[in-house]
C-alpha positions in Angstrom: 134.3 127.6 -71.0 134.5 126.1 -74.2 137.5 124.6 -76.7 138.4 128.3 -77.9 142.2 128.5 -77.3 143.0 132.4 -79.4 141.1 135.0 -79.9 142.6 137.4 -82.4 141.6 141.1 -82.9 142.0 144.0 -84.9 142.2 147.3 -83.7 140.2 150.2 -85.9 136.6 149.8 -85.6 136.7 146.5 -83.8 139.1 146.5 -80.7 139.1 150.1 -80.0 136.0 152.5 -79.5 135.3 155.4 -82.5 136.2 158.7 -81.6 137.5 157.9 -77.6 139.6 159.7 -75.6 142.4 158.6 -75.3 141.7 156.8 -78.2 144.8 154.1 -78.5 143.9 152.2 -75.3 141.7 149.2 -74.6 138.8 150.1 -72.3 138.3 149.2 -69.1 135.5 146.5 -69.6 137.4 145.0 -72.8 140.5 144.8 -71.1 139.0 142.5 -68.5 137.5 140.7 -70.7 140.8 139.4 -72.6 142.6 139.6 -69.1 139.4 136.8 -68.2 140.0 134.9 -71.2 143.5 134.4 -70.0 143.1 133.5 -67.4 140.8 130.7 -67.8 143.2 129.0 -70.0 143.2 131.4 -73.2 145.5 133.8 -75.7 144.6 136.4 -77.4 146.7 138.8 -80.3 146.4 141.7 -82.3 145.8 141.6 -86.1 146.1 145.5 -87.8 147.2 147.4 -89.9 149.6 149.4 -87.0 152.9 148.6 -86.5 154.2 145.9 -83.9 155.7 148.3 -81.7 152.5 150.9 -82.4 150.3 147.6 -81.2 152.5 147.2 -78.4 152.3 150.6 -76.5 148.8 150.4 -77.1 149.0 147.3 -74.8 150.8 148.8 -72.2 148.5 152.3 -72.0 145.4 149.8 -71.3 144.3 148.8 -68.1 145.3 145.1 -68.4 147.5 143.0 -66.8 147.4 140.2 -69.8 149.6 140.6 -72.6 149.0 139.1 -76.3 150.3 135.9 -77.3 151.6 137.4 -80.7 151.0 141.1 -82.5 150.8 141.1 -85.8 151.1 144.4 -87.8 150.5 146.3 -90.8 148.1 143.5 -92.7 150.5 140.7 -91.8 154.1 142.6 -93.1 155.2 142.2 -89.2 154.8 139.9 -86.6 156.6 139.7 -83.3 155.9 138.3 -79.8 156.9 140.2 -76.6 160.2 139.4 -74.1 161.0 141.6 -71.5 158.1 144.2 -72.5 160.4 144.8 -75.7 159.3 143.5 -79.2 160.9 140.4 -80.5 160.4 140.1 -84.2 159.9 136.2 -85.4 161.6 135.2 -87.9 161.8 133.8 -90.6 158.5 134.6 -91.1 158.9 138.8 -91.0 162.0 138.9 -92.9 160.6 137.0 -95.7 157.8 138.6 -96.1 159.6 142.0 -95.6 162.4 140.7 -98.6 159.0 139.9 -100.9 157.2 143.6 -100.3 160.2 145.0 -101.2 160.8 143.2 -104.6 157.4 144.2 -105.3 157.8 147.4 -104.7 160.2 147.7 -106.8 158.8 146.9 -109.7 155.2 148.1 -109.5 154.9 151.0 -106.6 156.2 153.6 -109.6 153.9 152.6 -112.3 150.8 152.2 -110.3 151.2 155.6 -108.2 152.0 157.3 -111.6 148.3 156.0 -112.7 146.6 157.9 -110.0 148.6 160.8 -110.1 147.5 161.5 -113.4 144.1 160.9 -113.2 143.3 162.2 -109.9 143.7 165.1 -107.7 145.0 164.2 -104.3 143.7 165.7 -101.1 146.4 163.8 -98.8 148.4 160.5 -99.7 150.7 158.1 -97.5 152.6 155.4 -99.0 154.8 153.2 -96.3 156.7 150.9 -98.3 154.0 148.0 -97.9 151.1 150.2 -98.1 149.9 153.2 -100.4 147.1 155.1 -99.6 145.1 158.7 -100.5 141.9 160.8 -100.8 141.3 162.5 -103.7 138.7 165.1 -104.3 135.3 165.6 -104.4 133.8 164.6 -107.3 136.2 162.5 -108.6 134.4 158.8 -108.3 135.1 158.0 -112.2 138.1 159.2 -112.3 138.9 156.7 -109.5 137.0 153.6 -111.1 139.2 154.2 -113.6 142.4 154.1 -112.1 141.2 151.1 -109.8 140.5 149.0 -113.5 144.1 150.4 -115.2 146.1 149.5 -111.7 144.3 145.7 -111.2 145.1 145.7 -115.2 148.4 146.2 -114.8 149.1 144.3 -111.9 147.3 140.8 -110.5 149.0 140.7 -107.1 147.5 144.2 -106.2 145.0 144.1 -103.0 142.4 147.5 -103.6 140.7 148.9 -101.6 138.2 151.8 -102.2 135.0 154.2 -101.0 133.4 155.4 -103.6 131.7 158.5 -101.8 131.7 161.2 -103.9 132.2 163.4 -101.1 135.5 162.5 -100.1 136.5 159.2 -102.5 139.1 157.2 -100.9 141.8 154.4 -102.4 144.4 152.2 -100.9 146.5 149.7 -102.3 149.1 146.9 -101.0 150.8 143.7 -102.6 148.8 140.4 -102.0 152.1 138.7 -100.4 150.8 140.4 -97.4 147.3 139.9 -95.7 145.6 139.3 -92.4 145.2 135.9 -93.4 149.3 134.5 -94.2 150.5 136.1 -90.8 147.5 134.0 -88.8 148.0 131.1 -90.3 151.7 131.2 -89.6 150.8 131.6 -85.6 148.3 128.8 -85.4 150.9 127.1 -86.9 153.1 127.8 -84.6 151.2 127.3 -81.7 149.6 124.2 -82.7 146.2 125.4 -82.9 143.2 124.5 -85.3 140.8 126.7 -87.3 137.9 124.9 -84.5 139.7 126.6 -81.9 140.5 130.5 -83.2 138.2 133.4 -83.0 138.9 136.4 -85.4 137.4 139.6 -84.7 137.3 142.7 -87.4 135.2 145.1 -89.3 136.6 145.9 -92.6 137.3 144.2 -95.8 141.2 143.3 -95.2 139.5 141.7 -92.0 137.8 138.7 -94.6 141.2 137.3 -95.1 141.9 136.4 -91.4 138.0 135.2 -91.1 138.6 132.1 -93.5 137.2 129.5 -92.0 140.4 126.9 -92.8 141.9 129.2 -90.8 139.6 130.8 -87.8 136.1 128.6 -87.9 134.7 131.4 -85.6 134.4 134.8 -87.7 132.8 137.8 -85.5 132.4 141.5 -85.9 130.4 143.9 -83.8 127.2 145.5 -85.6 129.5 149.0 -86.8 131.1 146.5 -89.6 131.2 147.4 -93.2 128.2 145.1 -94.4 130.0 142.2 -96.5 132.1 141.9 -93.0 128.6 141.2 -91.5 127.6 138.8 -94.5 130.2 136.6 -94.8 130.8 136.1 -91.2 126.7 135.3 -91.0 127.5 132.8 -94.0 130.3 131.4 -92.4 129.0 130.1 -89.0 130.3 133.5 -87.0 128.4 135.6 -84.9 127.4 139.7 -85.4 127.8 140.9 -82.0 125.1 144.1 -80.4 127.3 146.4 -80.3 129.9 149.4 -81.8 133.7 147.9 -81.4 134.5 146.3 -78.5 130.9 146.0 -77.0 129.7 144.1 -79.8 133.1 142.1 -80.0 132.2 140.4 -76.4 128.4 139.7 -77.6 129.3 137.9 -80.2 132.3 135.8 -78.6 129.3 134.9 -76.1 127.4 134.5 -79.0 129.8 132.0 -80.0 130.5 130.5 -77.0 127.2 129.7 -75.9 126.7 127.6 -78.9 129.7 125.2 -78.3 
């Protein structure tokens, strides 16, 4: 095959089809395709924003007889491995990490939800201890500029995200201890794997971090990626697979494969 050892995906967008039903299951064809990649010598793992134990039943509603080597959750706050079908959290990487959130939490969750409370009105909001999210309504694009410049003003280890649709605006916010990026590196670590020999697959912006090329070498993200997804894994010696989600994932890991 070639000297790819992990292939690491996230779910949303990438892994798992738009609008299917069931959606929270691999499908049949991508399934086989990670159960091939084992079985020629491989690993794979999840990278998303779901829980560990979300990630895991996921796994075990697929039609698959692989499981992943590692699933790493909710933008790299968790990260387990799997014994006896039960998750196994690995420490002392997710109690760290957890222990860091928290102490940022508790100094900046108040202030910075208070900013968009009082500029905004909010159609629906989540906040999850590591991760705050919301719509607001229609129409309210400036408002929401400004709350993104008074939060990043007030804090410099804020990760935002935003669409600035006027039809239905969205924000999300999260402390920087935590990204895609810290909880890969920590499993190539422990598996004793280069960036040469990693593939990371996503679709969104929190994706970029686990792209870096010091840690995966082989960005790729099927075509239904937001479009500086698509760029920066064009400018960093990835592939953009033909494809929505998982159909364009397997192009492009042929893609890459058939340039090794």
């Amino acid at each position: 095959m070639s000297n790819i050892k992990l292939i690491v995906v996230d779910l949303d967008g990438t892994a798992l089809v738009p609008d299917q039903v069931p959606y929270a299951r691999f499908t049949k064809e991508f399934a086989s395709f990670l159960d091939n990649f084992v079985a020629n010598g491989g690993q794979w793992g999840i990278n998303s924003t779901w829980d560990v134990q979300g990630e895991l039943d996921l796994v075990k509603c697929s039609p698959m007889t692989s499981k992943p080597a590692f699933l790493m959750g909710e933008l790299g706050h968790q990260l387990a491995k799997i014994k006896d079908d039960k998750i196994e959290m690995v420490e002392p990487y997710t109690s760290t990490v957890q222990a860091e959130v928290r102490q940022w939490g508790e100094k900046y969750w108040h202030q910075l939800i208070n900013i968009i409370t009082q500029k905004c009105t909010l159609q629906s909001m989540h906040l999850y201890g590591h991760f705050f999210g919301c719509t607001v309504g229609k129409g309210q694009v400036n408002a929401l500029k400004e709350v993104i410049t008074q939060c990043a003003d007030l804090c410099d280890s804020v990760v935002i995200d935003s669409t600035l649709d006027e039809e239905s605006p969205r924000f999300s916010m999260y402390p920087s201890c935590i990204s895609k990026g810290r909880v890969l590196s920590e499993v190539i670590k422990t598996m004793g794997l280069s960036p040469e020999e990693v593939i990371a697959a996503g679709d969104q912006a929190p994706d970029l971090a686990m792209m870096d090329n010091a840690i995966s070498a082989h960005p790729i993200c099927p075509e239904n990626a937001a479009q500086e997804v698509k760029d920066y894994v064009l400018s960093h010696g990835g592939a953009v697979g033909k494809g929505v989600a998982p159909v364009g994932i397997m192009d492009a890991f042929n893609q890459i494969v058939a340039k090794k």
